[in-house]
N, C-alpha and C positions, 0 to 999 in steps of 0.2 A: 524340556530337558528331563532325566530323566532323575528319582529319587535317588541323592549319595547316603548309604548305609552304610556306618563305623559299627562295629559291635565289640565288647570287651566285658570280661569281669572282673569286678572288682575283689570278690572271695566264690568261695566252693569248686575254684578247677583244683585239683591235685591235694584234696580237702575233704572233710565231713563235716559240714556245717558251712555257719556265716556264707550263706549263698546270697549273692548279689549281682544282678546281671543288668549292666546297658547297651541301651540301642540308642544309637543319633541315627536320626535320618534328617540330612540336608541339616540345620541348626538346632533342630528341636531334637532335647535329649527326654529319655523314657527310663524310667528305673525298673527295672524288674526284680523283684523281692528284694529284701534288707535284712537280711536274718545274723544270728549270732552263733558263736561255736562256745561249748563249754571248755574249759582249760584242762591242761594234766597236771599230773602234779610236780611237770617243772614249772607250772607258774603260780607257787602257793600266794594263797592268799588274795585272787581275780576272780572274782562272782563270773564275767564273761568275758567274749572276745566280739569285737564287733570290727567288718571292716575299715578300713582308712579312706574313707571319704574324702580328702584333701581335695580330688578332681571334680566333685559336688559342690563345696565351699568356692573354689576358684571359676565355676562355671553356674553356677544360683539361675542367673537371668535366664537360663536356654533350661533349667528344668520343670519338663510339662506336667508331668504327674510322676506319681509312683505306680506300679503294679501288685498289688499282693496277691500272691497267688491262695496261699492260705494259713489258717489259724496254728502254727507252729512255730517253736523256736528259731528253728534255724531256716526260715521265711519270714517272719515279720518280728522280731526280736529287738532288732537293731533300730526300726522306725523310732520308738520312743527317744532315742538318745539323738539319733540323725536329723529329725523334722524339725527339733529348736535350730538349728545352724541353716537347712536347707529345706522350707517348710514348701509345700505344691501340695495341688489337691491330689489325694488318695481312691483309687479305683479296687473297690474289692466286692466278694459277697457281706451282706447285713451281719453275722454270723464273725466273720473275720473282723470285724471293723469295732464289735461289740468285745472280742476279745483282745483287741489290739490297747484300746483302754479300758480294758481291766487289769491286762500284762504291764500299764503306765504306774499303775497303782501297787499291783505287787512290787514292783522294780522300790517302790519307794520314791519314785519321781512324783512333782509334780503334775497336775493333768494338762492336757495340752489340749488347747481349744484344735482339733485335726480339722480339716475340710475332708471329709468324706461324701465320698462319691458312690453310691452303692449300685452294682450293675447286676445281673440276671444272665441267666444262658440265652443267646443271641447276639446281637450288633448293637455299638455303642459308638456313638460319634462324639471322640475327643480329639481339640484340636482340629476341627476340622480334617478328621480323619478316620475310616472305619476302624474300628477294633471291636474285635467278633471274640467271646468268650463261651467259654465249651464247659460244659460242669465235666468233673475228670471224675472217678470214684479211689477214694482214699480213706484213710482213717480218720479224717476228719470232716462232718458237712459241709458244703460251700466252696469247695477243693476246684478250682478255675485255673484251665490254659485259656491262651489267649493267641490271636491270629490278628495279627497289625498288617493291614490292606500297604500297599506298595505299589508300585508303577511295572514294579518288574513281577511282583506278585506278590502270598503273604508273606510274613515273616512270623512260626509260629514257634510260641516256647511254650513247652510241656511240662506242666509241674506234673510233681510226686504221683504216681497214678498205679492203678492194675485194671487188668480185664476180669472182670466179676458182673456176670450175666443174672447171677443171683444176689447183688447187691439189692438192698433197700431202697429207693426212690428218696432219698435224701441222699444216698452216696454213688448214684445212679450215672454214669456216665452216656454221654448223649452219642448215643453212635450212628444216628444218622445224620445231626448237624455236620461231626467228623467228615462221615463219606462224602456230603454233598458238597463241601468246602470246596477240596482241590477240582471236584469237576464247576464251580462257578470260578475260581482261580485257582491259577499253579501255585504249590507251594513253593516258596523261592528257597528258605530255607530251614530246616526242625533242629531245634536245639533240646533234648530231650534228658533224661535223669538217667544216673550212671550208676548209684550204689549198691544195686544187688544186680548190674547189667553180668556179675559172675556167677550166678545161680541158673541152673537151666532147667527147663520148662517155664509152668505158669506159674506164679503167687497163689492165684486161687485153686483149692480151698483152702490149702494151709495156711492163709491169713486167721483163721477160726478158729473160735477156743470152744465153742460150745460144744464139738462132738468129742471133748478131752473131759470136760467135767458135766455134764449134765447129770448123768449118775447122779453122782457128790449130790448135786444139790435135790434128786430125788429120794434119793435112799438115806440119806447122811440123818445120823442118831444124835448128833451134836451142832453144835455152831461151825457156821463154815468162815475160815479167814483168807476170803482174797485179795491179792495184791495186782498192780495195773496199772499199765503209765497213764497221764492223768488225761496226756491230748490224742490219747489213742480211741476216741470216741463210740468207733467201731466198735473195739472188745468189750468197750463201758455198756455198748446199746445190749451184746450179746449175752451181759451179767446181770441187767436188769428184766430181761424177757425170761429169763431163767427162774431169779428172785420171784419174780410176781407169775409164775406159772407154780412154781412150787408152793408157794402162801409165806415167802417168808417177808420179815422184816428189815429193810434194807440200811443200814447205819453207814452213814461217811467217816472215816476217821479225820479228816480234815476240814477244816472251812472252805479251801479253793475248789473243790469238787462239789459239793454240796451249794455254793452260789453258785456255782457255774450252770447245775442241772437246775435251778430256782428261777434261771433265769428265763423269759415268757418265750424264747428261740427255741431253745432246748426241752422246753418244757412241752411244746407242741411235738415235738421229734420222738422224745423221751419220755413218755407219759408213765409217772410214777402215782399209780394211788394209793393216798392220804392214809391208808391200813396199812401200806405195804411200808412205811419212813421209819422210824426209832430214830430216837438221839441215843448217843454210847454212853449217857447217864443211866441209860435203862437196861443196859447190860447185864447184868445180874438179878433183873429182876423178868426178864423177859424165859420163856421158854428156848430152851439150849437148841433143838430141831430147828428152831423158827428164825433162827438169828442170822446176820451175814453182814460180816464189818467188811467194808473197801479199803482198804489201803492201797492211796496214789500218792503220786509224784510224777516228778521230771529227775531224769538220766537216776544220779545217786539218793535223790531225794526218796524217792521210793523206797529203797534199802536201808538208807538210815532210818523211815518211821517202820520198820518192819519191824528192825531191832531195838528201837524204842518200845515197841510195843511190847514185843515179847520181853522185854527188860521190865516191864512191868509202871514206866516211866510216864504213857500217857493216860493209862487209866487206874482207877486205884480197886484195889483188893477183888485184883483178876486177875482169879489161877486159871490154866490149861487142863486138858485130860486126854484121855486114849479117846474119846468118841467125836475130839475135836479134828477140824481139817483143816492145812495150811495149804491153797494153791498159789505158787508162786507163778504166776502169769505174767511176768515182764521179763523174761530172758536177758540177760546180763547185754553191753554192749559196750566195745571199746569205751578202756578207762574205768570202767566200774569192775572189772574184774575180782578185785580181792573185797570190796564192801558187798558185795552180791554172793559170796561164796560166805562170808561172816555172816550174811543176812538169813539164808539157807541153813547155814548148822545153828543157828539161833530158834529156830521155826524149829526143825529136829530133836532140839533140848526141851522142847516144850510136852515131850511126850504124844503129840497129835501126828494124826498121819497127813505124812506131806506128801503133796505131790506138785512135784519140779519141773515145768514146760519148759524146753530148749529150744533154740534155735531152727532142730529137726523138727521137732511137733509145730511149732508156732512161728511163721515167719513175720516179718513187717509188714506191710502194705508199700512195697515200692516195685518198679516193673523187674519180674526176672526175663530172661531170655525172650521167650514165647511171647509176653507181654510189648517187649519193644519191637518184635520181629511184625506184631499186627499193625501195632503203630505205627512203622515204617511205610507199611504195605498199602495201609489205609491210605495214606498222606502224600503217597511217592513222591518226597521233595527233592530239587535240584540238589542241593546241598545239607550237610548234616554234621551236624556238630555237640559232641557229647558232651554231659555238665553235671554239676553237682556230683563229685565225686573223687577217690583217691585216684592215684596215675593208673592202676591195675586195672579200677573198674572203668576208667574213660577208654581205656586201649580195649577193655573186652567189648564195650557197648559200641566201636567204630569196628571189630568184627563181625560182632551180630550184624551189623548192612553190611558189610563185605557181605560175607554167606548170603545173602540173600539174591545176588547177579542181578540186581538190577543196573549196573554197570556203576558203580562206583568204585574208586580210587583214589590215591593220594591227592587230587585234582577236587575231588567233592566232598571227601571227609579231612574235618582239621582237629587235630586234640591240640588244644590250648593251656596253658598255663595261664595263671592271672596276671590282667594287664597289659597280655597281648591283644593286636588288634586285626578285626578280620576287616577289609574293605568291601565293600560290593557296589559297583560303578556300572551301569548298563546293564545287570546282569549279571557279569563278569566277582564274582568271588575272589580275593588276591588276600593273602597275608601279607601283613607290616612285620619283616623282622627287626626293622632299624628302630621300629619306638617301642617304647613299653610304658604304658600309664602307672604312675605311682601305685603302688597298694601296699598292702600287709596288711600286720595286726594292730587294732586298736583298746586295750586292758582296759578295764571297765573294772572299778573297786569302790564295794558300793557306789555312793550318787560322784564319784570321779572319773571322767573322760580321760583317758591317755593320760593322765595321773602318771601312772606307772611306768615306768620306761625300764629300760635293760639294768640297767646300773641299780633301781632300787630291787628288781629277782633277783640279782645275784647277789645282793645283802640278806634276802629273804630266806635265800638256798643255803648262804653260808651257817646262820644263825640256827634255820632248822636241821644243819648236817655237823654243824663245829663250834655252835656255841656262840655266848657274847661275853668278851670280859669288861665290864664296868672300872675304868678308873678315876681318883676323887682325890683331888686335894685343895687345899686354898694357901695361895699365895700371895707378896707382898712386891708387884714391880719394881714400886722406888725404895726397897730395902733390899731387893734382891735376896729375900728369902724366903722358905716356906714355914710357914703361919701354922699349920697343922699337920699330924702326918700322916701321908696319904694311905690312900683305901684302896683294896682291888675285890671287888666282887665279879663274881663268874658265874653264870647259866647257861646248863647246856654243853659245857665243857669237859670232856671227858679224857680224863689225865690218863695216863698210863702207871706203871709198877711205882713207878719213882716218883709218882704225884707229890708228894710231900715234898720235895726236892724241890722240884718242877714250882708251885706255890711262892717257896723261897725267895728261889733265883727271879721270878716274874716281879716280885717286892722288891729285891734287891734293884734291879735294872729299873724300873720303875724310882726309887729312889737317885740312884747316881744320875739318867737321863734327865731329872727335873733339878738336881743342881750344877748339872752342867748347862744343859739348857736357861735356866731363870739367869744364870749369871750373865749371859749373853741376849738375853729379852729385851726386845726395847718396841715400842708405842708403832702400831702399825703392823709388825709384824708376828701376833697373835696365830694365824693357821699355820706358819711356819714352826712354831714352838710345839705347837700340839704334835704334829707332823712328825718332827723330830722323834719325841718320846714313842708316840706307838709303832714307828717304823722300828724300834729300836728291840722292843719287845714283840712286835710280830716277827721279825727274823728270829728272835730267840724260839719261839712260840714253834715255826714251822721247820727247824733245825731237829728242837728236841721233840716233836710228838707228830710231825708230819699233817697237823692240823693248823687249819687259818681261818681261827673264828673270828669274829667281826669287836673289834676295840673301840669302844668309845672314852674318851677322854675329857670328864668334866671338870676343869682348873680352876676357881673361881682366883678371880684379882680381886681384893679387897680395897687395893687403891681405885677402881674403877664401882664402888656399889654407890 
């Protein structure tokens, strides 16, 4: 009989980030990445997003492993929080697996004894079942698709990738494993990455920053200050061949970048000689030509230590000059928009010449047009299914295979939302539109899981947009009366002309409420009383100032201490 295929995601269809993708075939379930999205800022105050796992937790027993495709946020983010609840061994490169906890450790979690499973480009038998992994080339080493053997054929899912012939030999994509695949089996079906599938042509070379600044670092009369996201390893490797071709000294501004290249993976890839390191203590005392601070991060993080720096806040009695140079090499990206543009006239203020990579000079490392158009061709799968990405770029990336006449149609391409479910029974591909597996968002603050729910954002939003008013008094149940007179403090509340009025009347109401109220109080029904009073005052509140800040009401009973 022949293998039954469910496939569904749990995050990343109609999305940027938190990508998480399953395959069941016949009982046994497969996880393909775990990743997490960062928040905006209607969700103040959530370090991350990770998906809703629930269909994980309710099916434990049938999960055979995980996939990790590679060392990124929004690929392997989420395992740290996921594995305590639904722990399976782990199939990744050595390189992912060493950053997966080390990410346990930044989070602030405890470490987690993982079963890792470390695989190589070739065939791996889990489960009693081939799964063939392809080194992909990305911005990061160790970057693996994977081709799960099937009855009907493979089933292949394509992480983050580009075509780069002049890639490295660590970020080196295997393109004859690729071709030889579907002639020793058919592909059954490619589920491939969607987020620049609206950019036409190739990624490469515009993945490169080196033919933007080399100058800079040959010619430059002063210290150079670059900035870089942190897991972009790629642009990391093409700022250190620069550094140590020029003779300069290479300084981290952070600790996480600095272990990261410390570590004996990286170290072998990244080879930094022992002449070429400084610590940013030595900053001012080094030679200004010779010097070259990194400033990294992740998403905002980079932006906030730009203007840390330039604020003067992480190093002490370090001025700027006209011979200095700020390359801003991380190009803003959904959601950073106004902290990257503060980050930029920060660097500017500094007197140094900056020079500012966009989007047009410097792209990502993810497939544009040209890039998916090979993959298709190389792979010629039955069926194709776009991923990882917003509704815009899954519809352009199921154009790209239209365009290309190899005869698909609505029949072989499916764009998914999450939680839908694709079948595949004999071959035969069918959409489920009658189910939809649980999913969404799961808030992540600091070390709490799904802590957060809607009701505490929209306490979060009120306070950060309308304030809180504080009110205080202590009372006397079996006297029925109040004991001291009450207090109203206010944060964040922004009165109008009449404020003084406004102050008043909120005392006043505040007083009558609590002796009408106290006089009718009795044992048991304490949230009732409270209830009373600020409902009483937030109508007044959103009457006269068309604001509804968040009221807290602390009453103490004295007959109750």
């Amino acid at each position: 009989m022949s293998d039954k295929i469910k496939f569904f995601s749990l995050g990343g269809l109609d999305e940027n980030g938190k990508n998480m993708s399953i395959i069941e075939i016949n009982d046994d379930i497969y996880v393909l990445d775990a990743g997490i999205k960062f928040p905006d800022k209607r969700v103040p105050g959530v370090d991350c997003i990770i998906p809703n796992y629930n269909y994980l937790k309710e099916n434990a027993d049938r999960v055979k492993c995980y996939i990790i495709s590679h060392a990124h946020d929004d690929q392997m983010g989420a395992l740290p929080y996921i594995y305590r609840k639904v722990p399976a061994p782990i199939y990744c490169s050595k390189l992912t697996a060493e950053l997966i906890k080390s990410k346990t450790l930044i989070y602030g979690l405890k470490p987690i004894d993982y079963d890792f499973h470390i695989v190589e480009n070739g065939p791996t038998i889990i489960n009693n079942r081939e799964f063939v992994f392809i080194n992909m080339t990305h911005s990061v080493p160790g970057t693996l698709s994977v081709a799960i053997d099937t009855d009907e054929g493979y089933i292949f899912y394509a992480s983050d990738f580009i075509i780069d012939f002049g890639a490295p030999s660590t970020n080196q994509m295997d393109f004859k494993l690729l071709t030889t695949l579907s002639l020793k089996k058919k592909i059954l079906i490619l589920f491939s990455e969607s987020c620049d599938a609206d950019k036409p042509g190739h990624a490469s070379p515009n993945h490169r920053i080196t033919q933007h600044i080399q100058r800079e670092f040959l010619e430059s009369k002063g210290r150079i200050f670059i900035s870089v996201y942190s897991q972009n390893l790629y642009n990391l490797r093409e700022i250190i061949e620069l550094a140590v071709k020029a003779n300069k000294k290479i300084i981290f501004l952070t600790d996480e970048v600095e272990k990261l290249f410390s570590h004996e993976l990286l170290e072998s890839m990244y080879s930094i000689p022992a002449n070429n390191r400084a610590n940013i203590s030595e900053i001012n005392r080094l030679r200004e030509q010779d010097v070259l601070v990194l400033i990294d991060g992740c998403g905002e993080d980079v932006f906030q230590s730009i203007i840390s720096f330039t604020n003067g806040e992480l190093v002490n009695n370090l001025t700027f000059n006209e011979n200095d140079t700020f390359i801003i090499a991380c190009p803003g990206v959904a959601g950073t928009e106004k902290i990257s543009i503060k980050a930029i006239d920060n660097a500017y203020k500094t007197g140094a010449h900056v020079i500012n990579l966009t989007r047009k000079e410097i792209c990502s490392m993810h497939a544009h047009e040209e890039d998916l158009k090979m993959l298709i061709t190389m792979l010629e799968p039955k069926y194709y299914l776009p991923i990882k990405g917003e509704y815009r770029q899954l519809m352009n990336n199921a154009k790209i295979a239209l365009s290309l006449n190899k005869g698909y149609n609505h029949n072989n391409i499916f764009i998914f939302d999450n939680g839908m479910i694709l079948n595949i029974e004999n071959g035969i591909a069918k959409p489920d539109f009658k189910t939809v597996i649980e999913n969404g968002d799961i808030m992540v603050d600091g070390i709490g899981v799904g802590n957060v729910v809607d009701s505490v954002i929209q306490e979060r939003i009120a306070m950060a947009t309308d304030g809180v008013i504080i009110l205080g008094a202590v009372i006397s149940s079996s006297q029925k009366k109040i004991i001291t007179s009450q207090d109203v403090q206010m944060r964040g509340f922004v009165f109008l002309k009449d404020s003084e009025n406004v102050v008043k009347q909120i005392n006043s109401i505040f007083e009558d409420a609590l002796h009408t109220s106290i006089t009718n109080y009795y044992e048991g029904k304490e949230k009732e009383f409270i209830n009373k009073i600020t409902d009483k005052i937030s109508k007044y509140i959103r009457k006269e100032t068309k604001k509804q800040p968040i009221i807290i009401a602390n009453i103490i009973d004295i007959d109750k201490l």
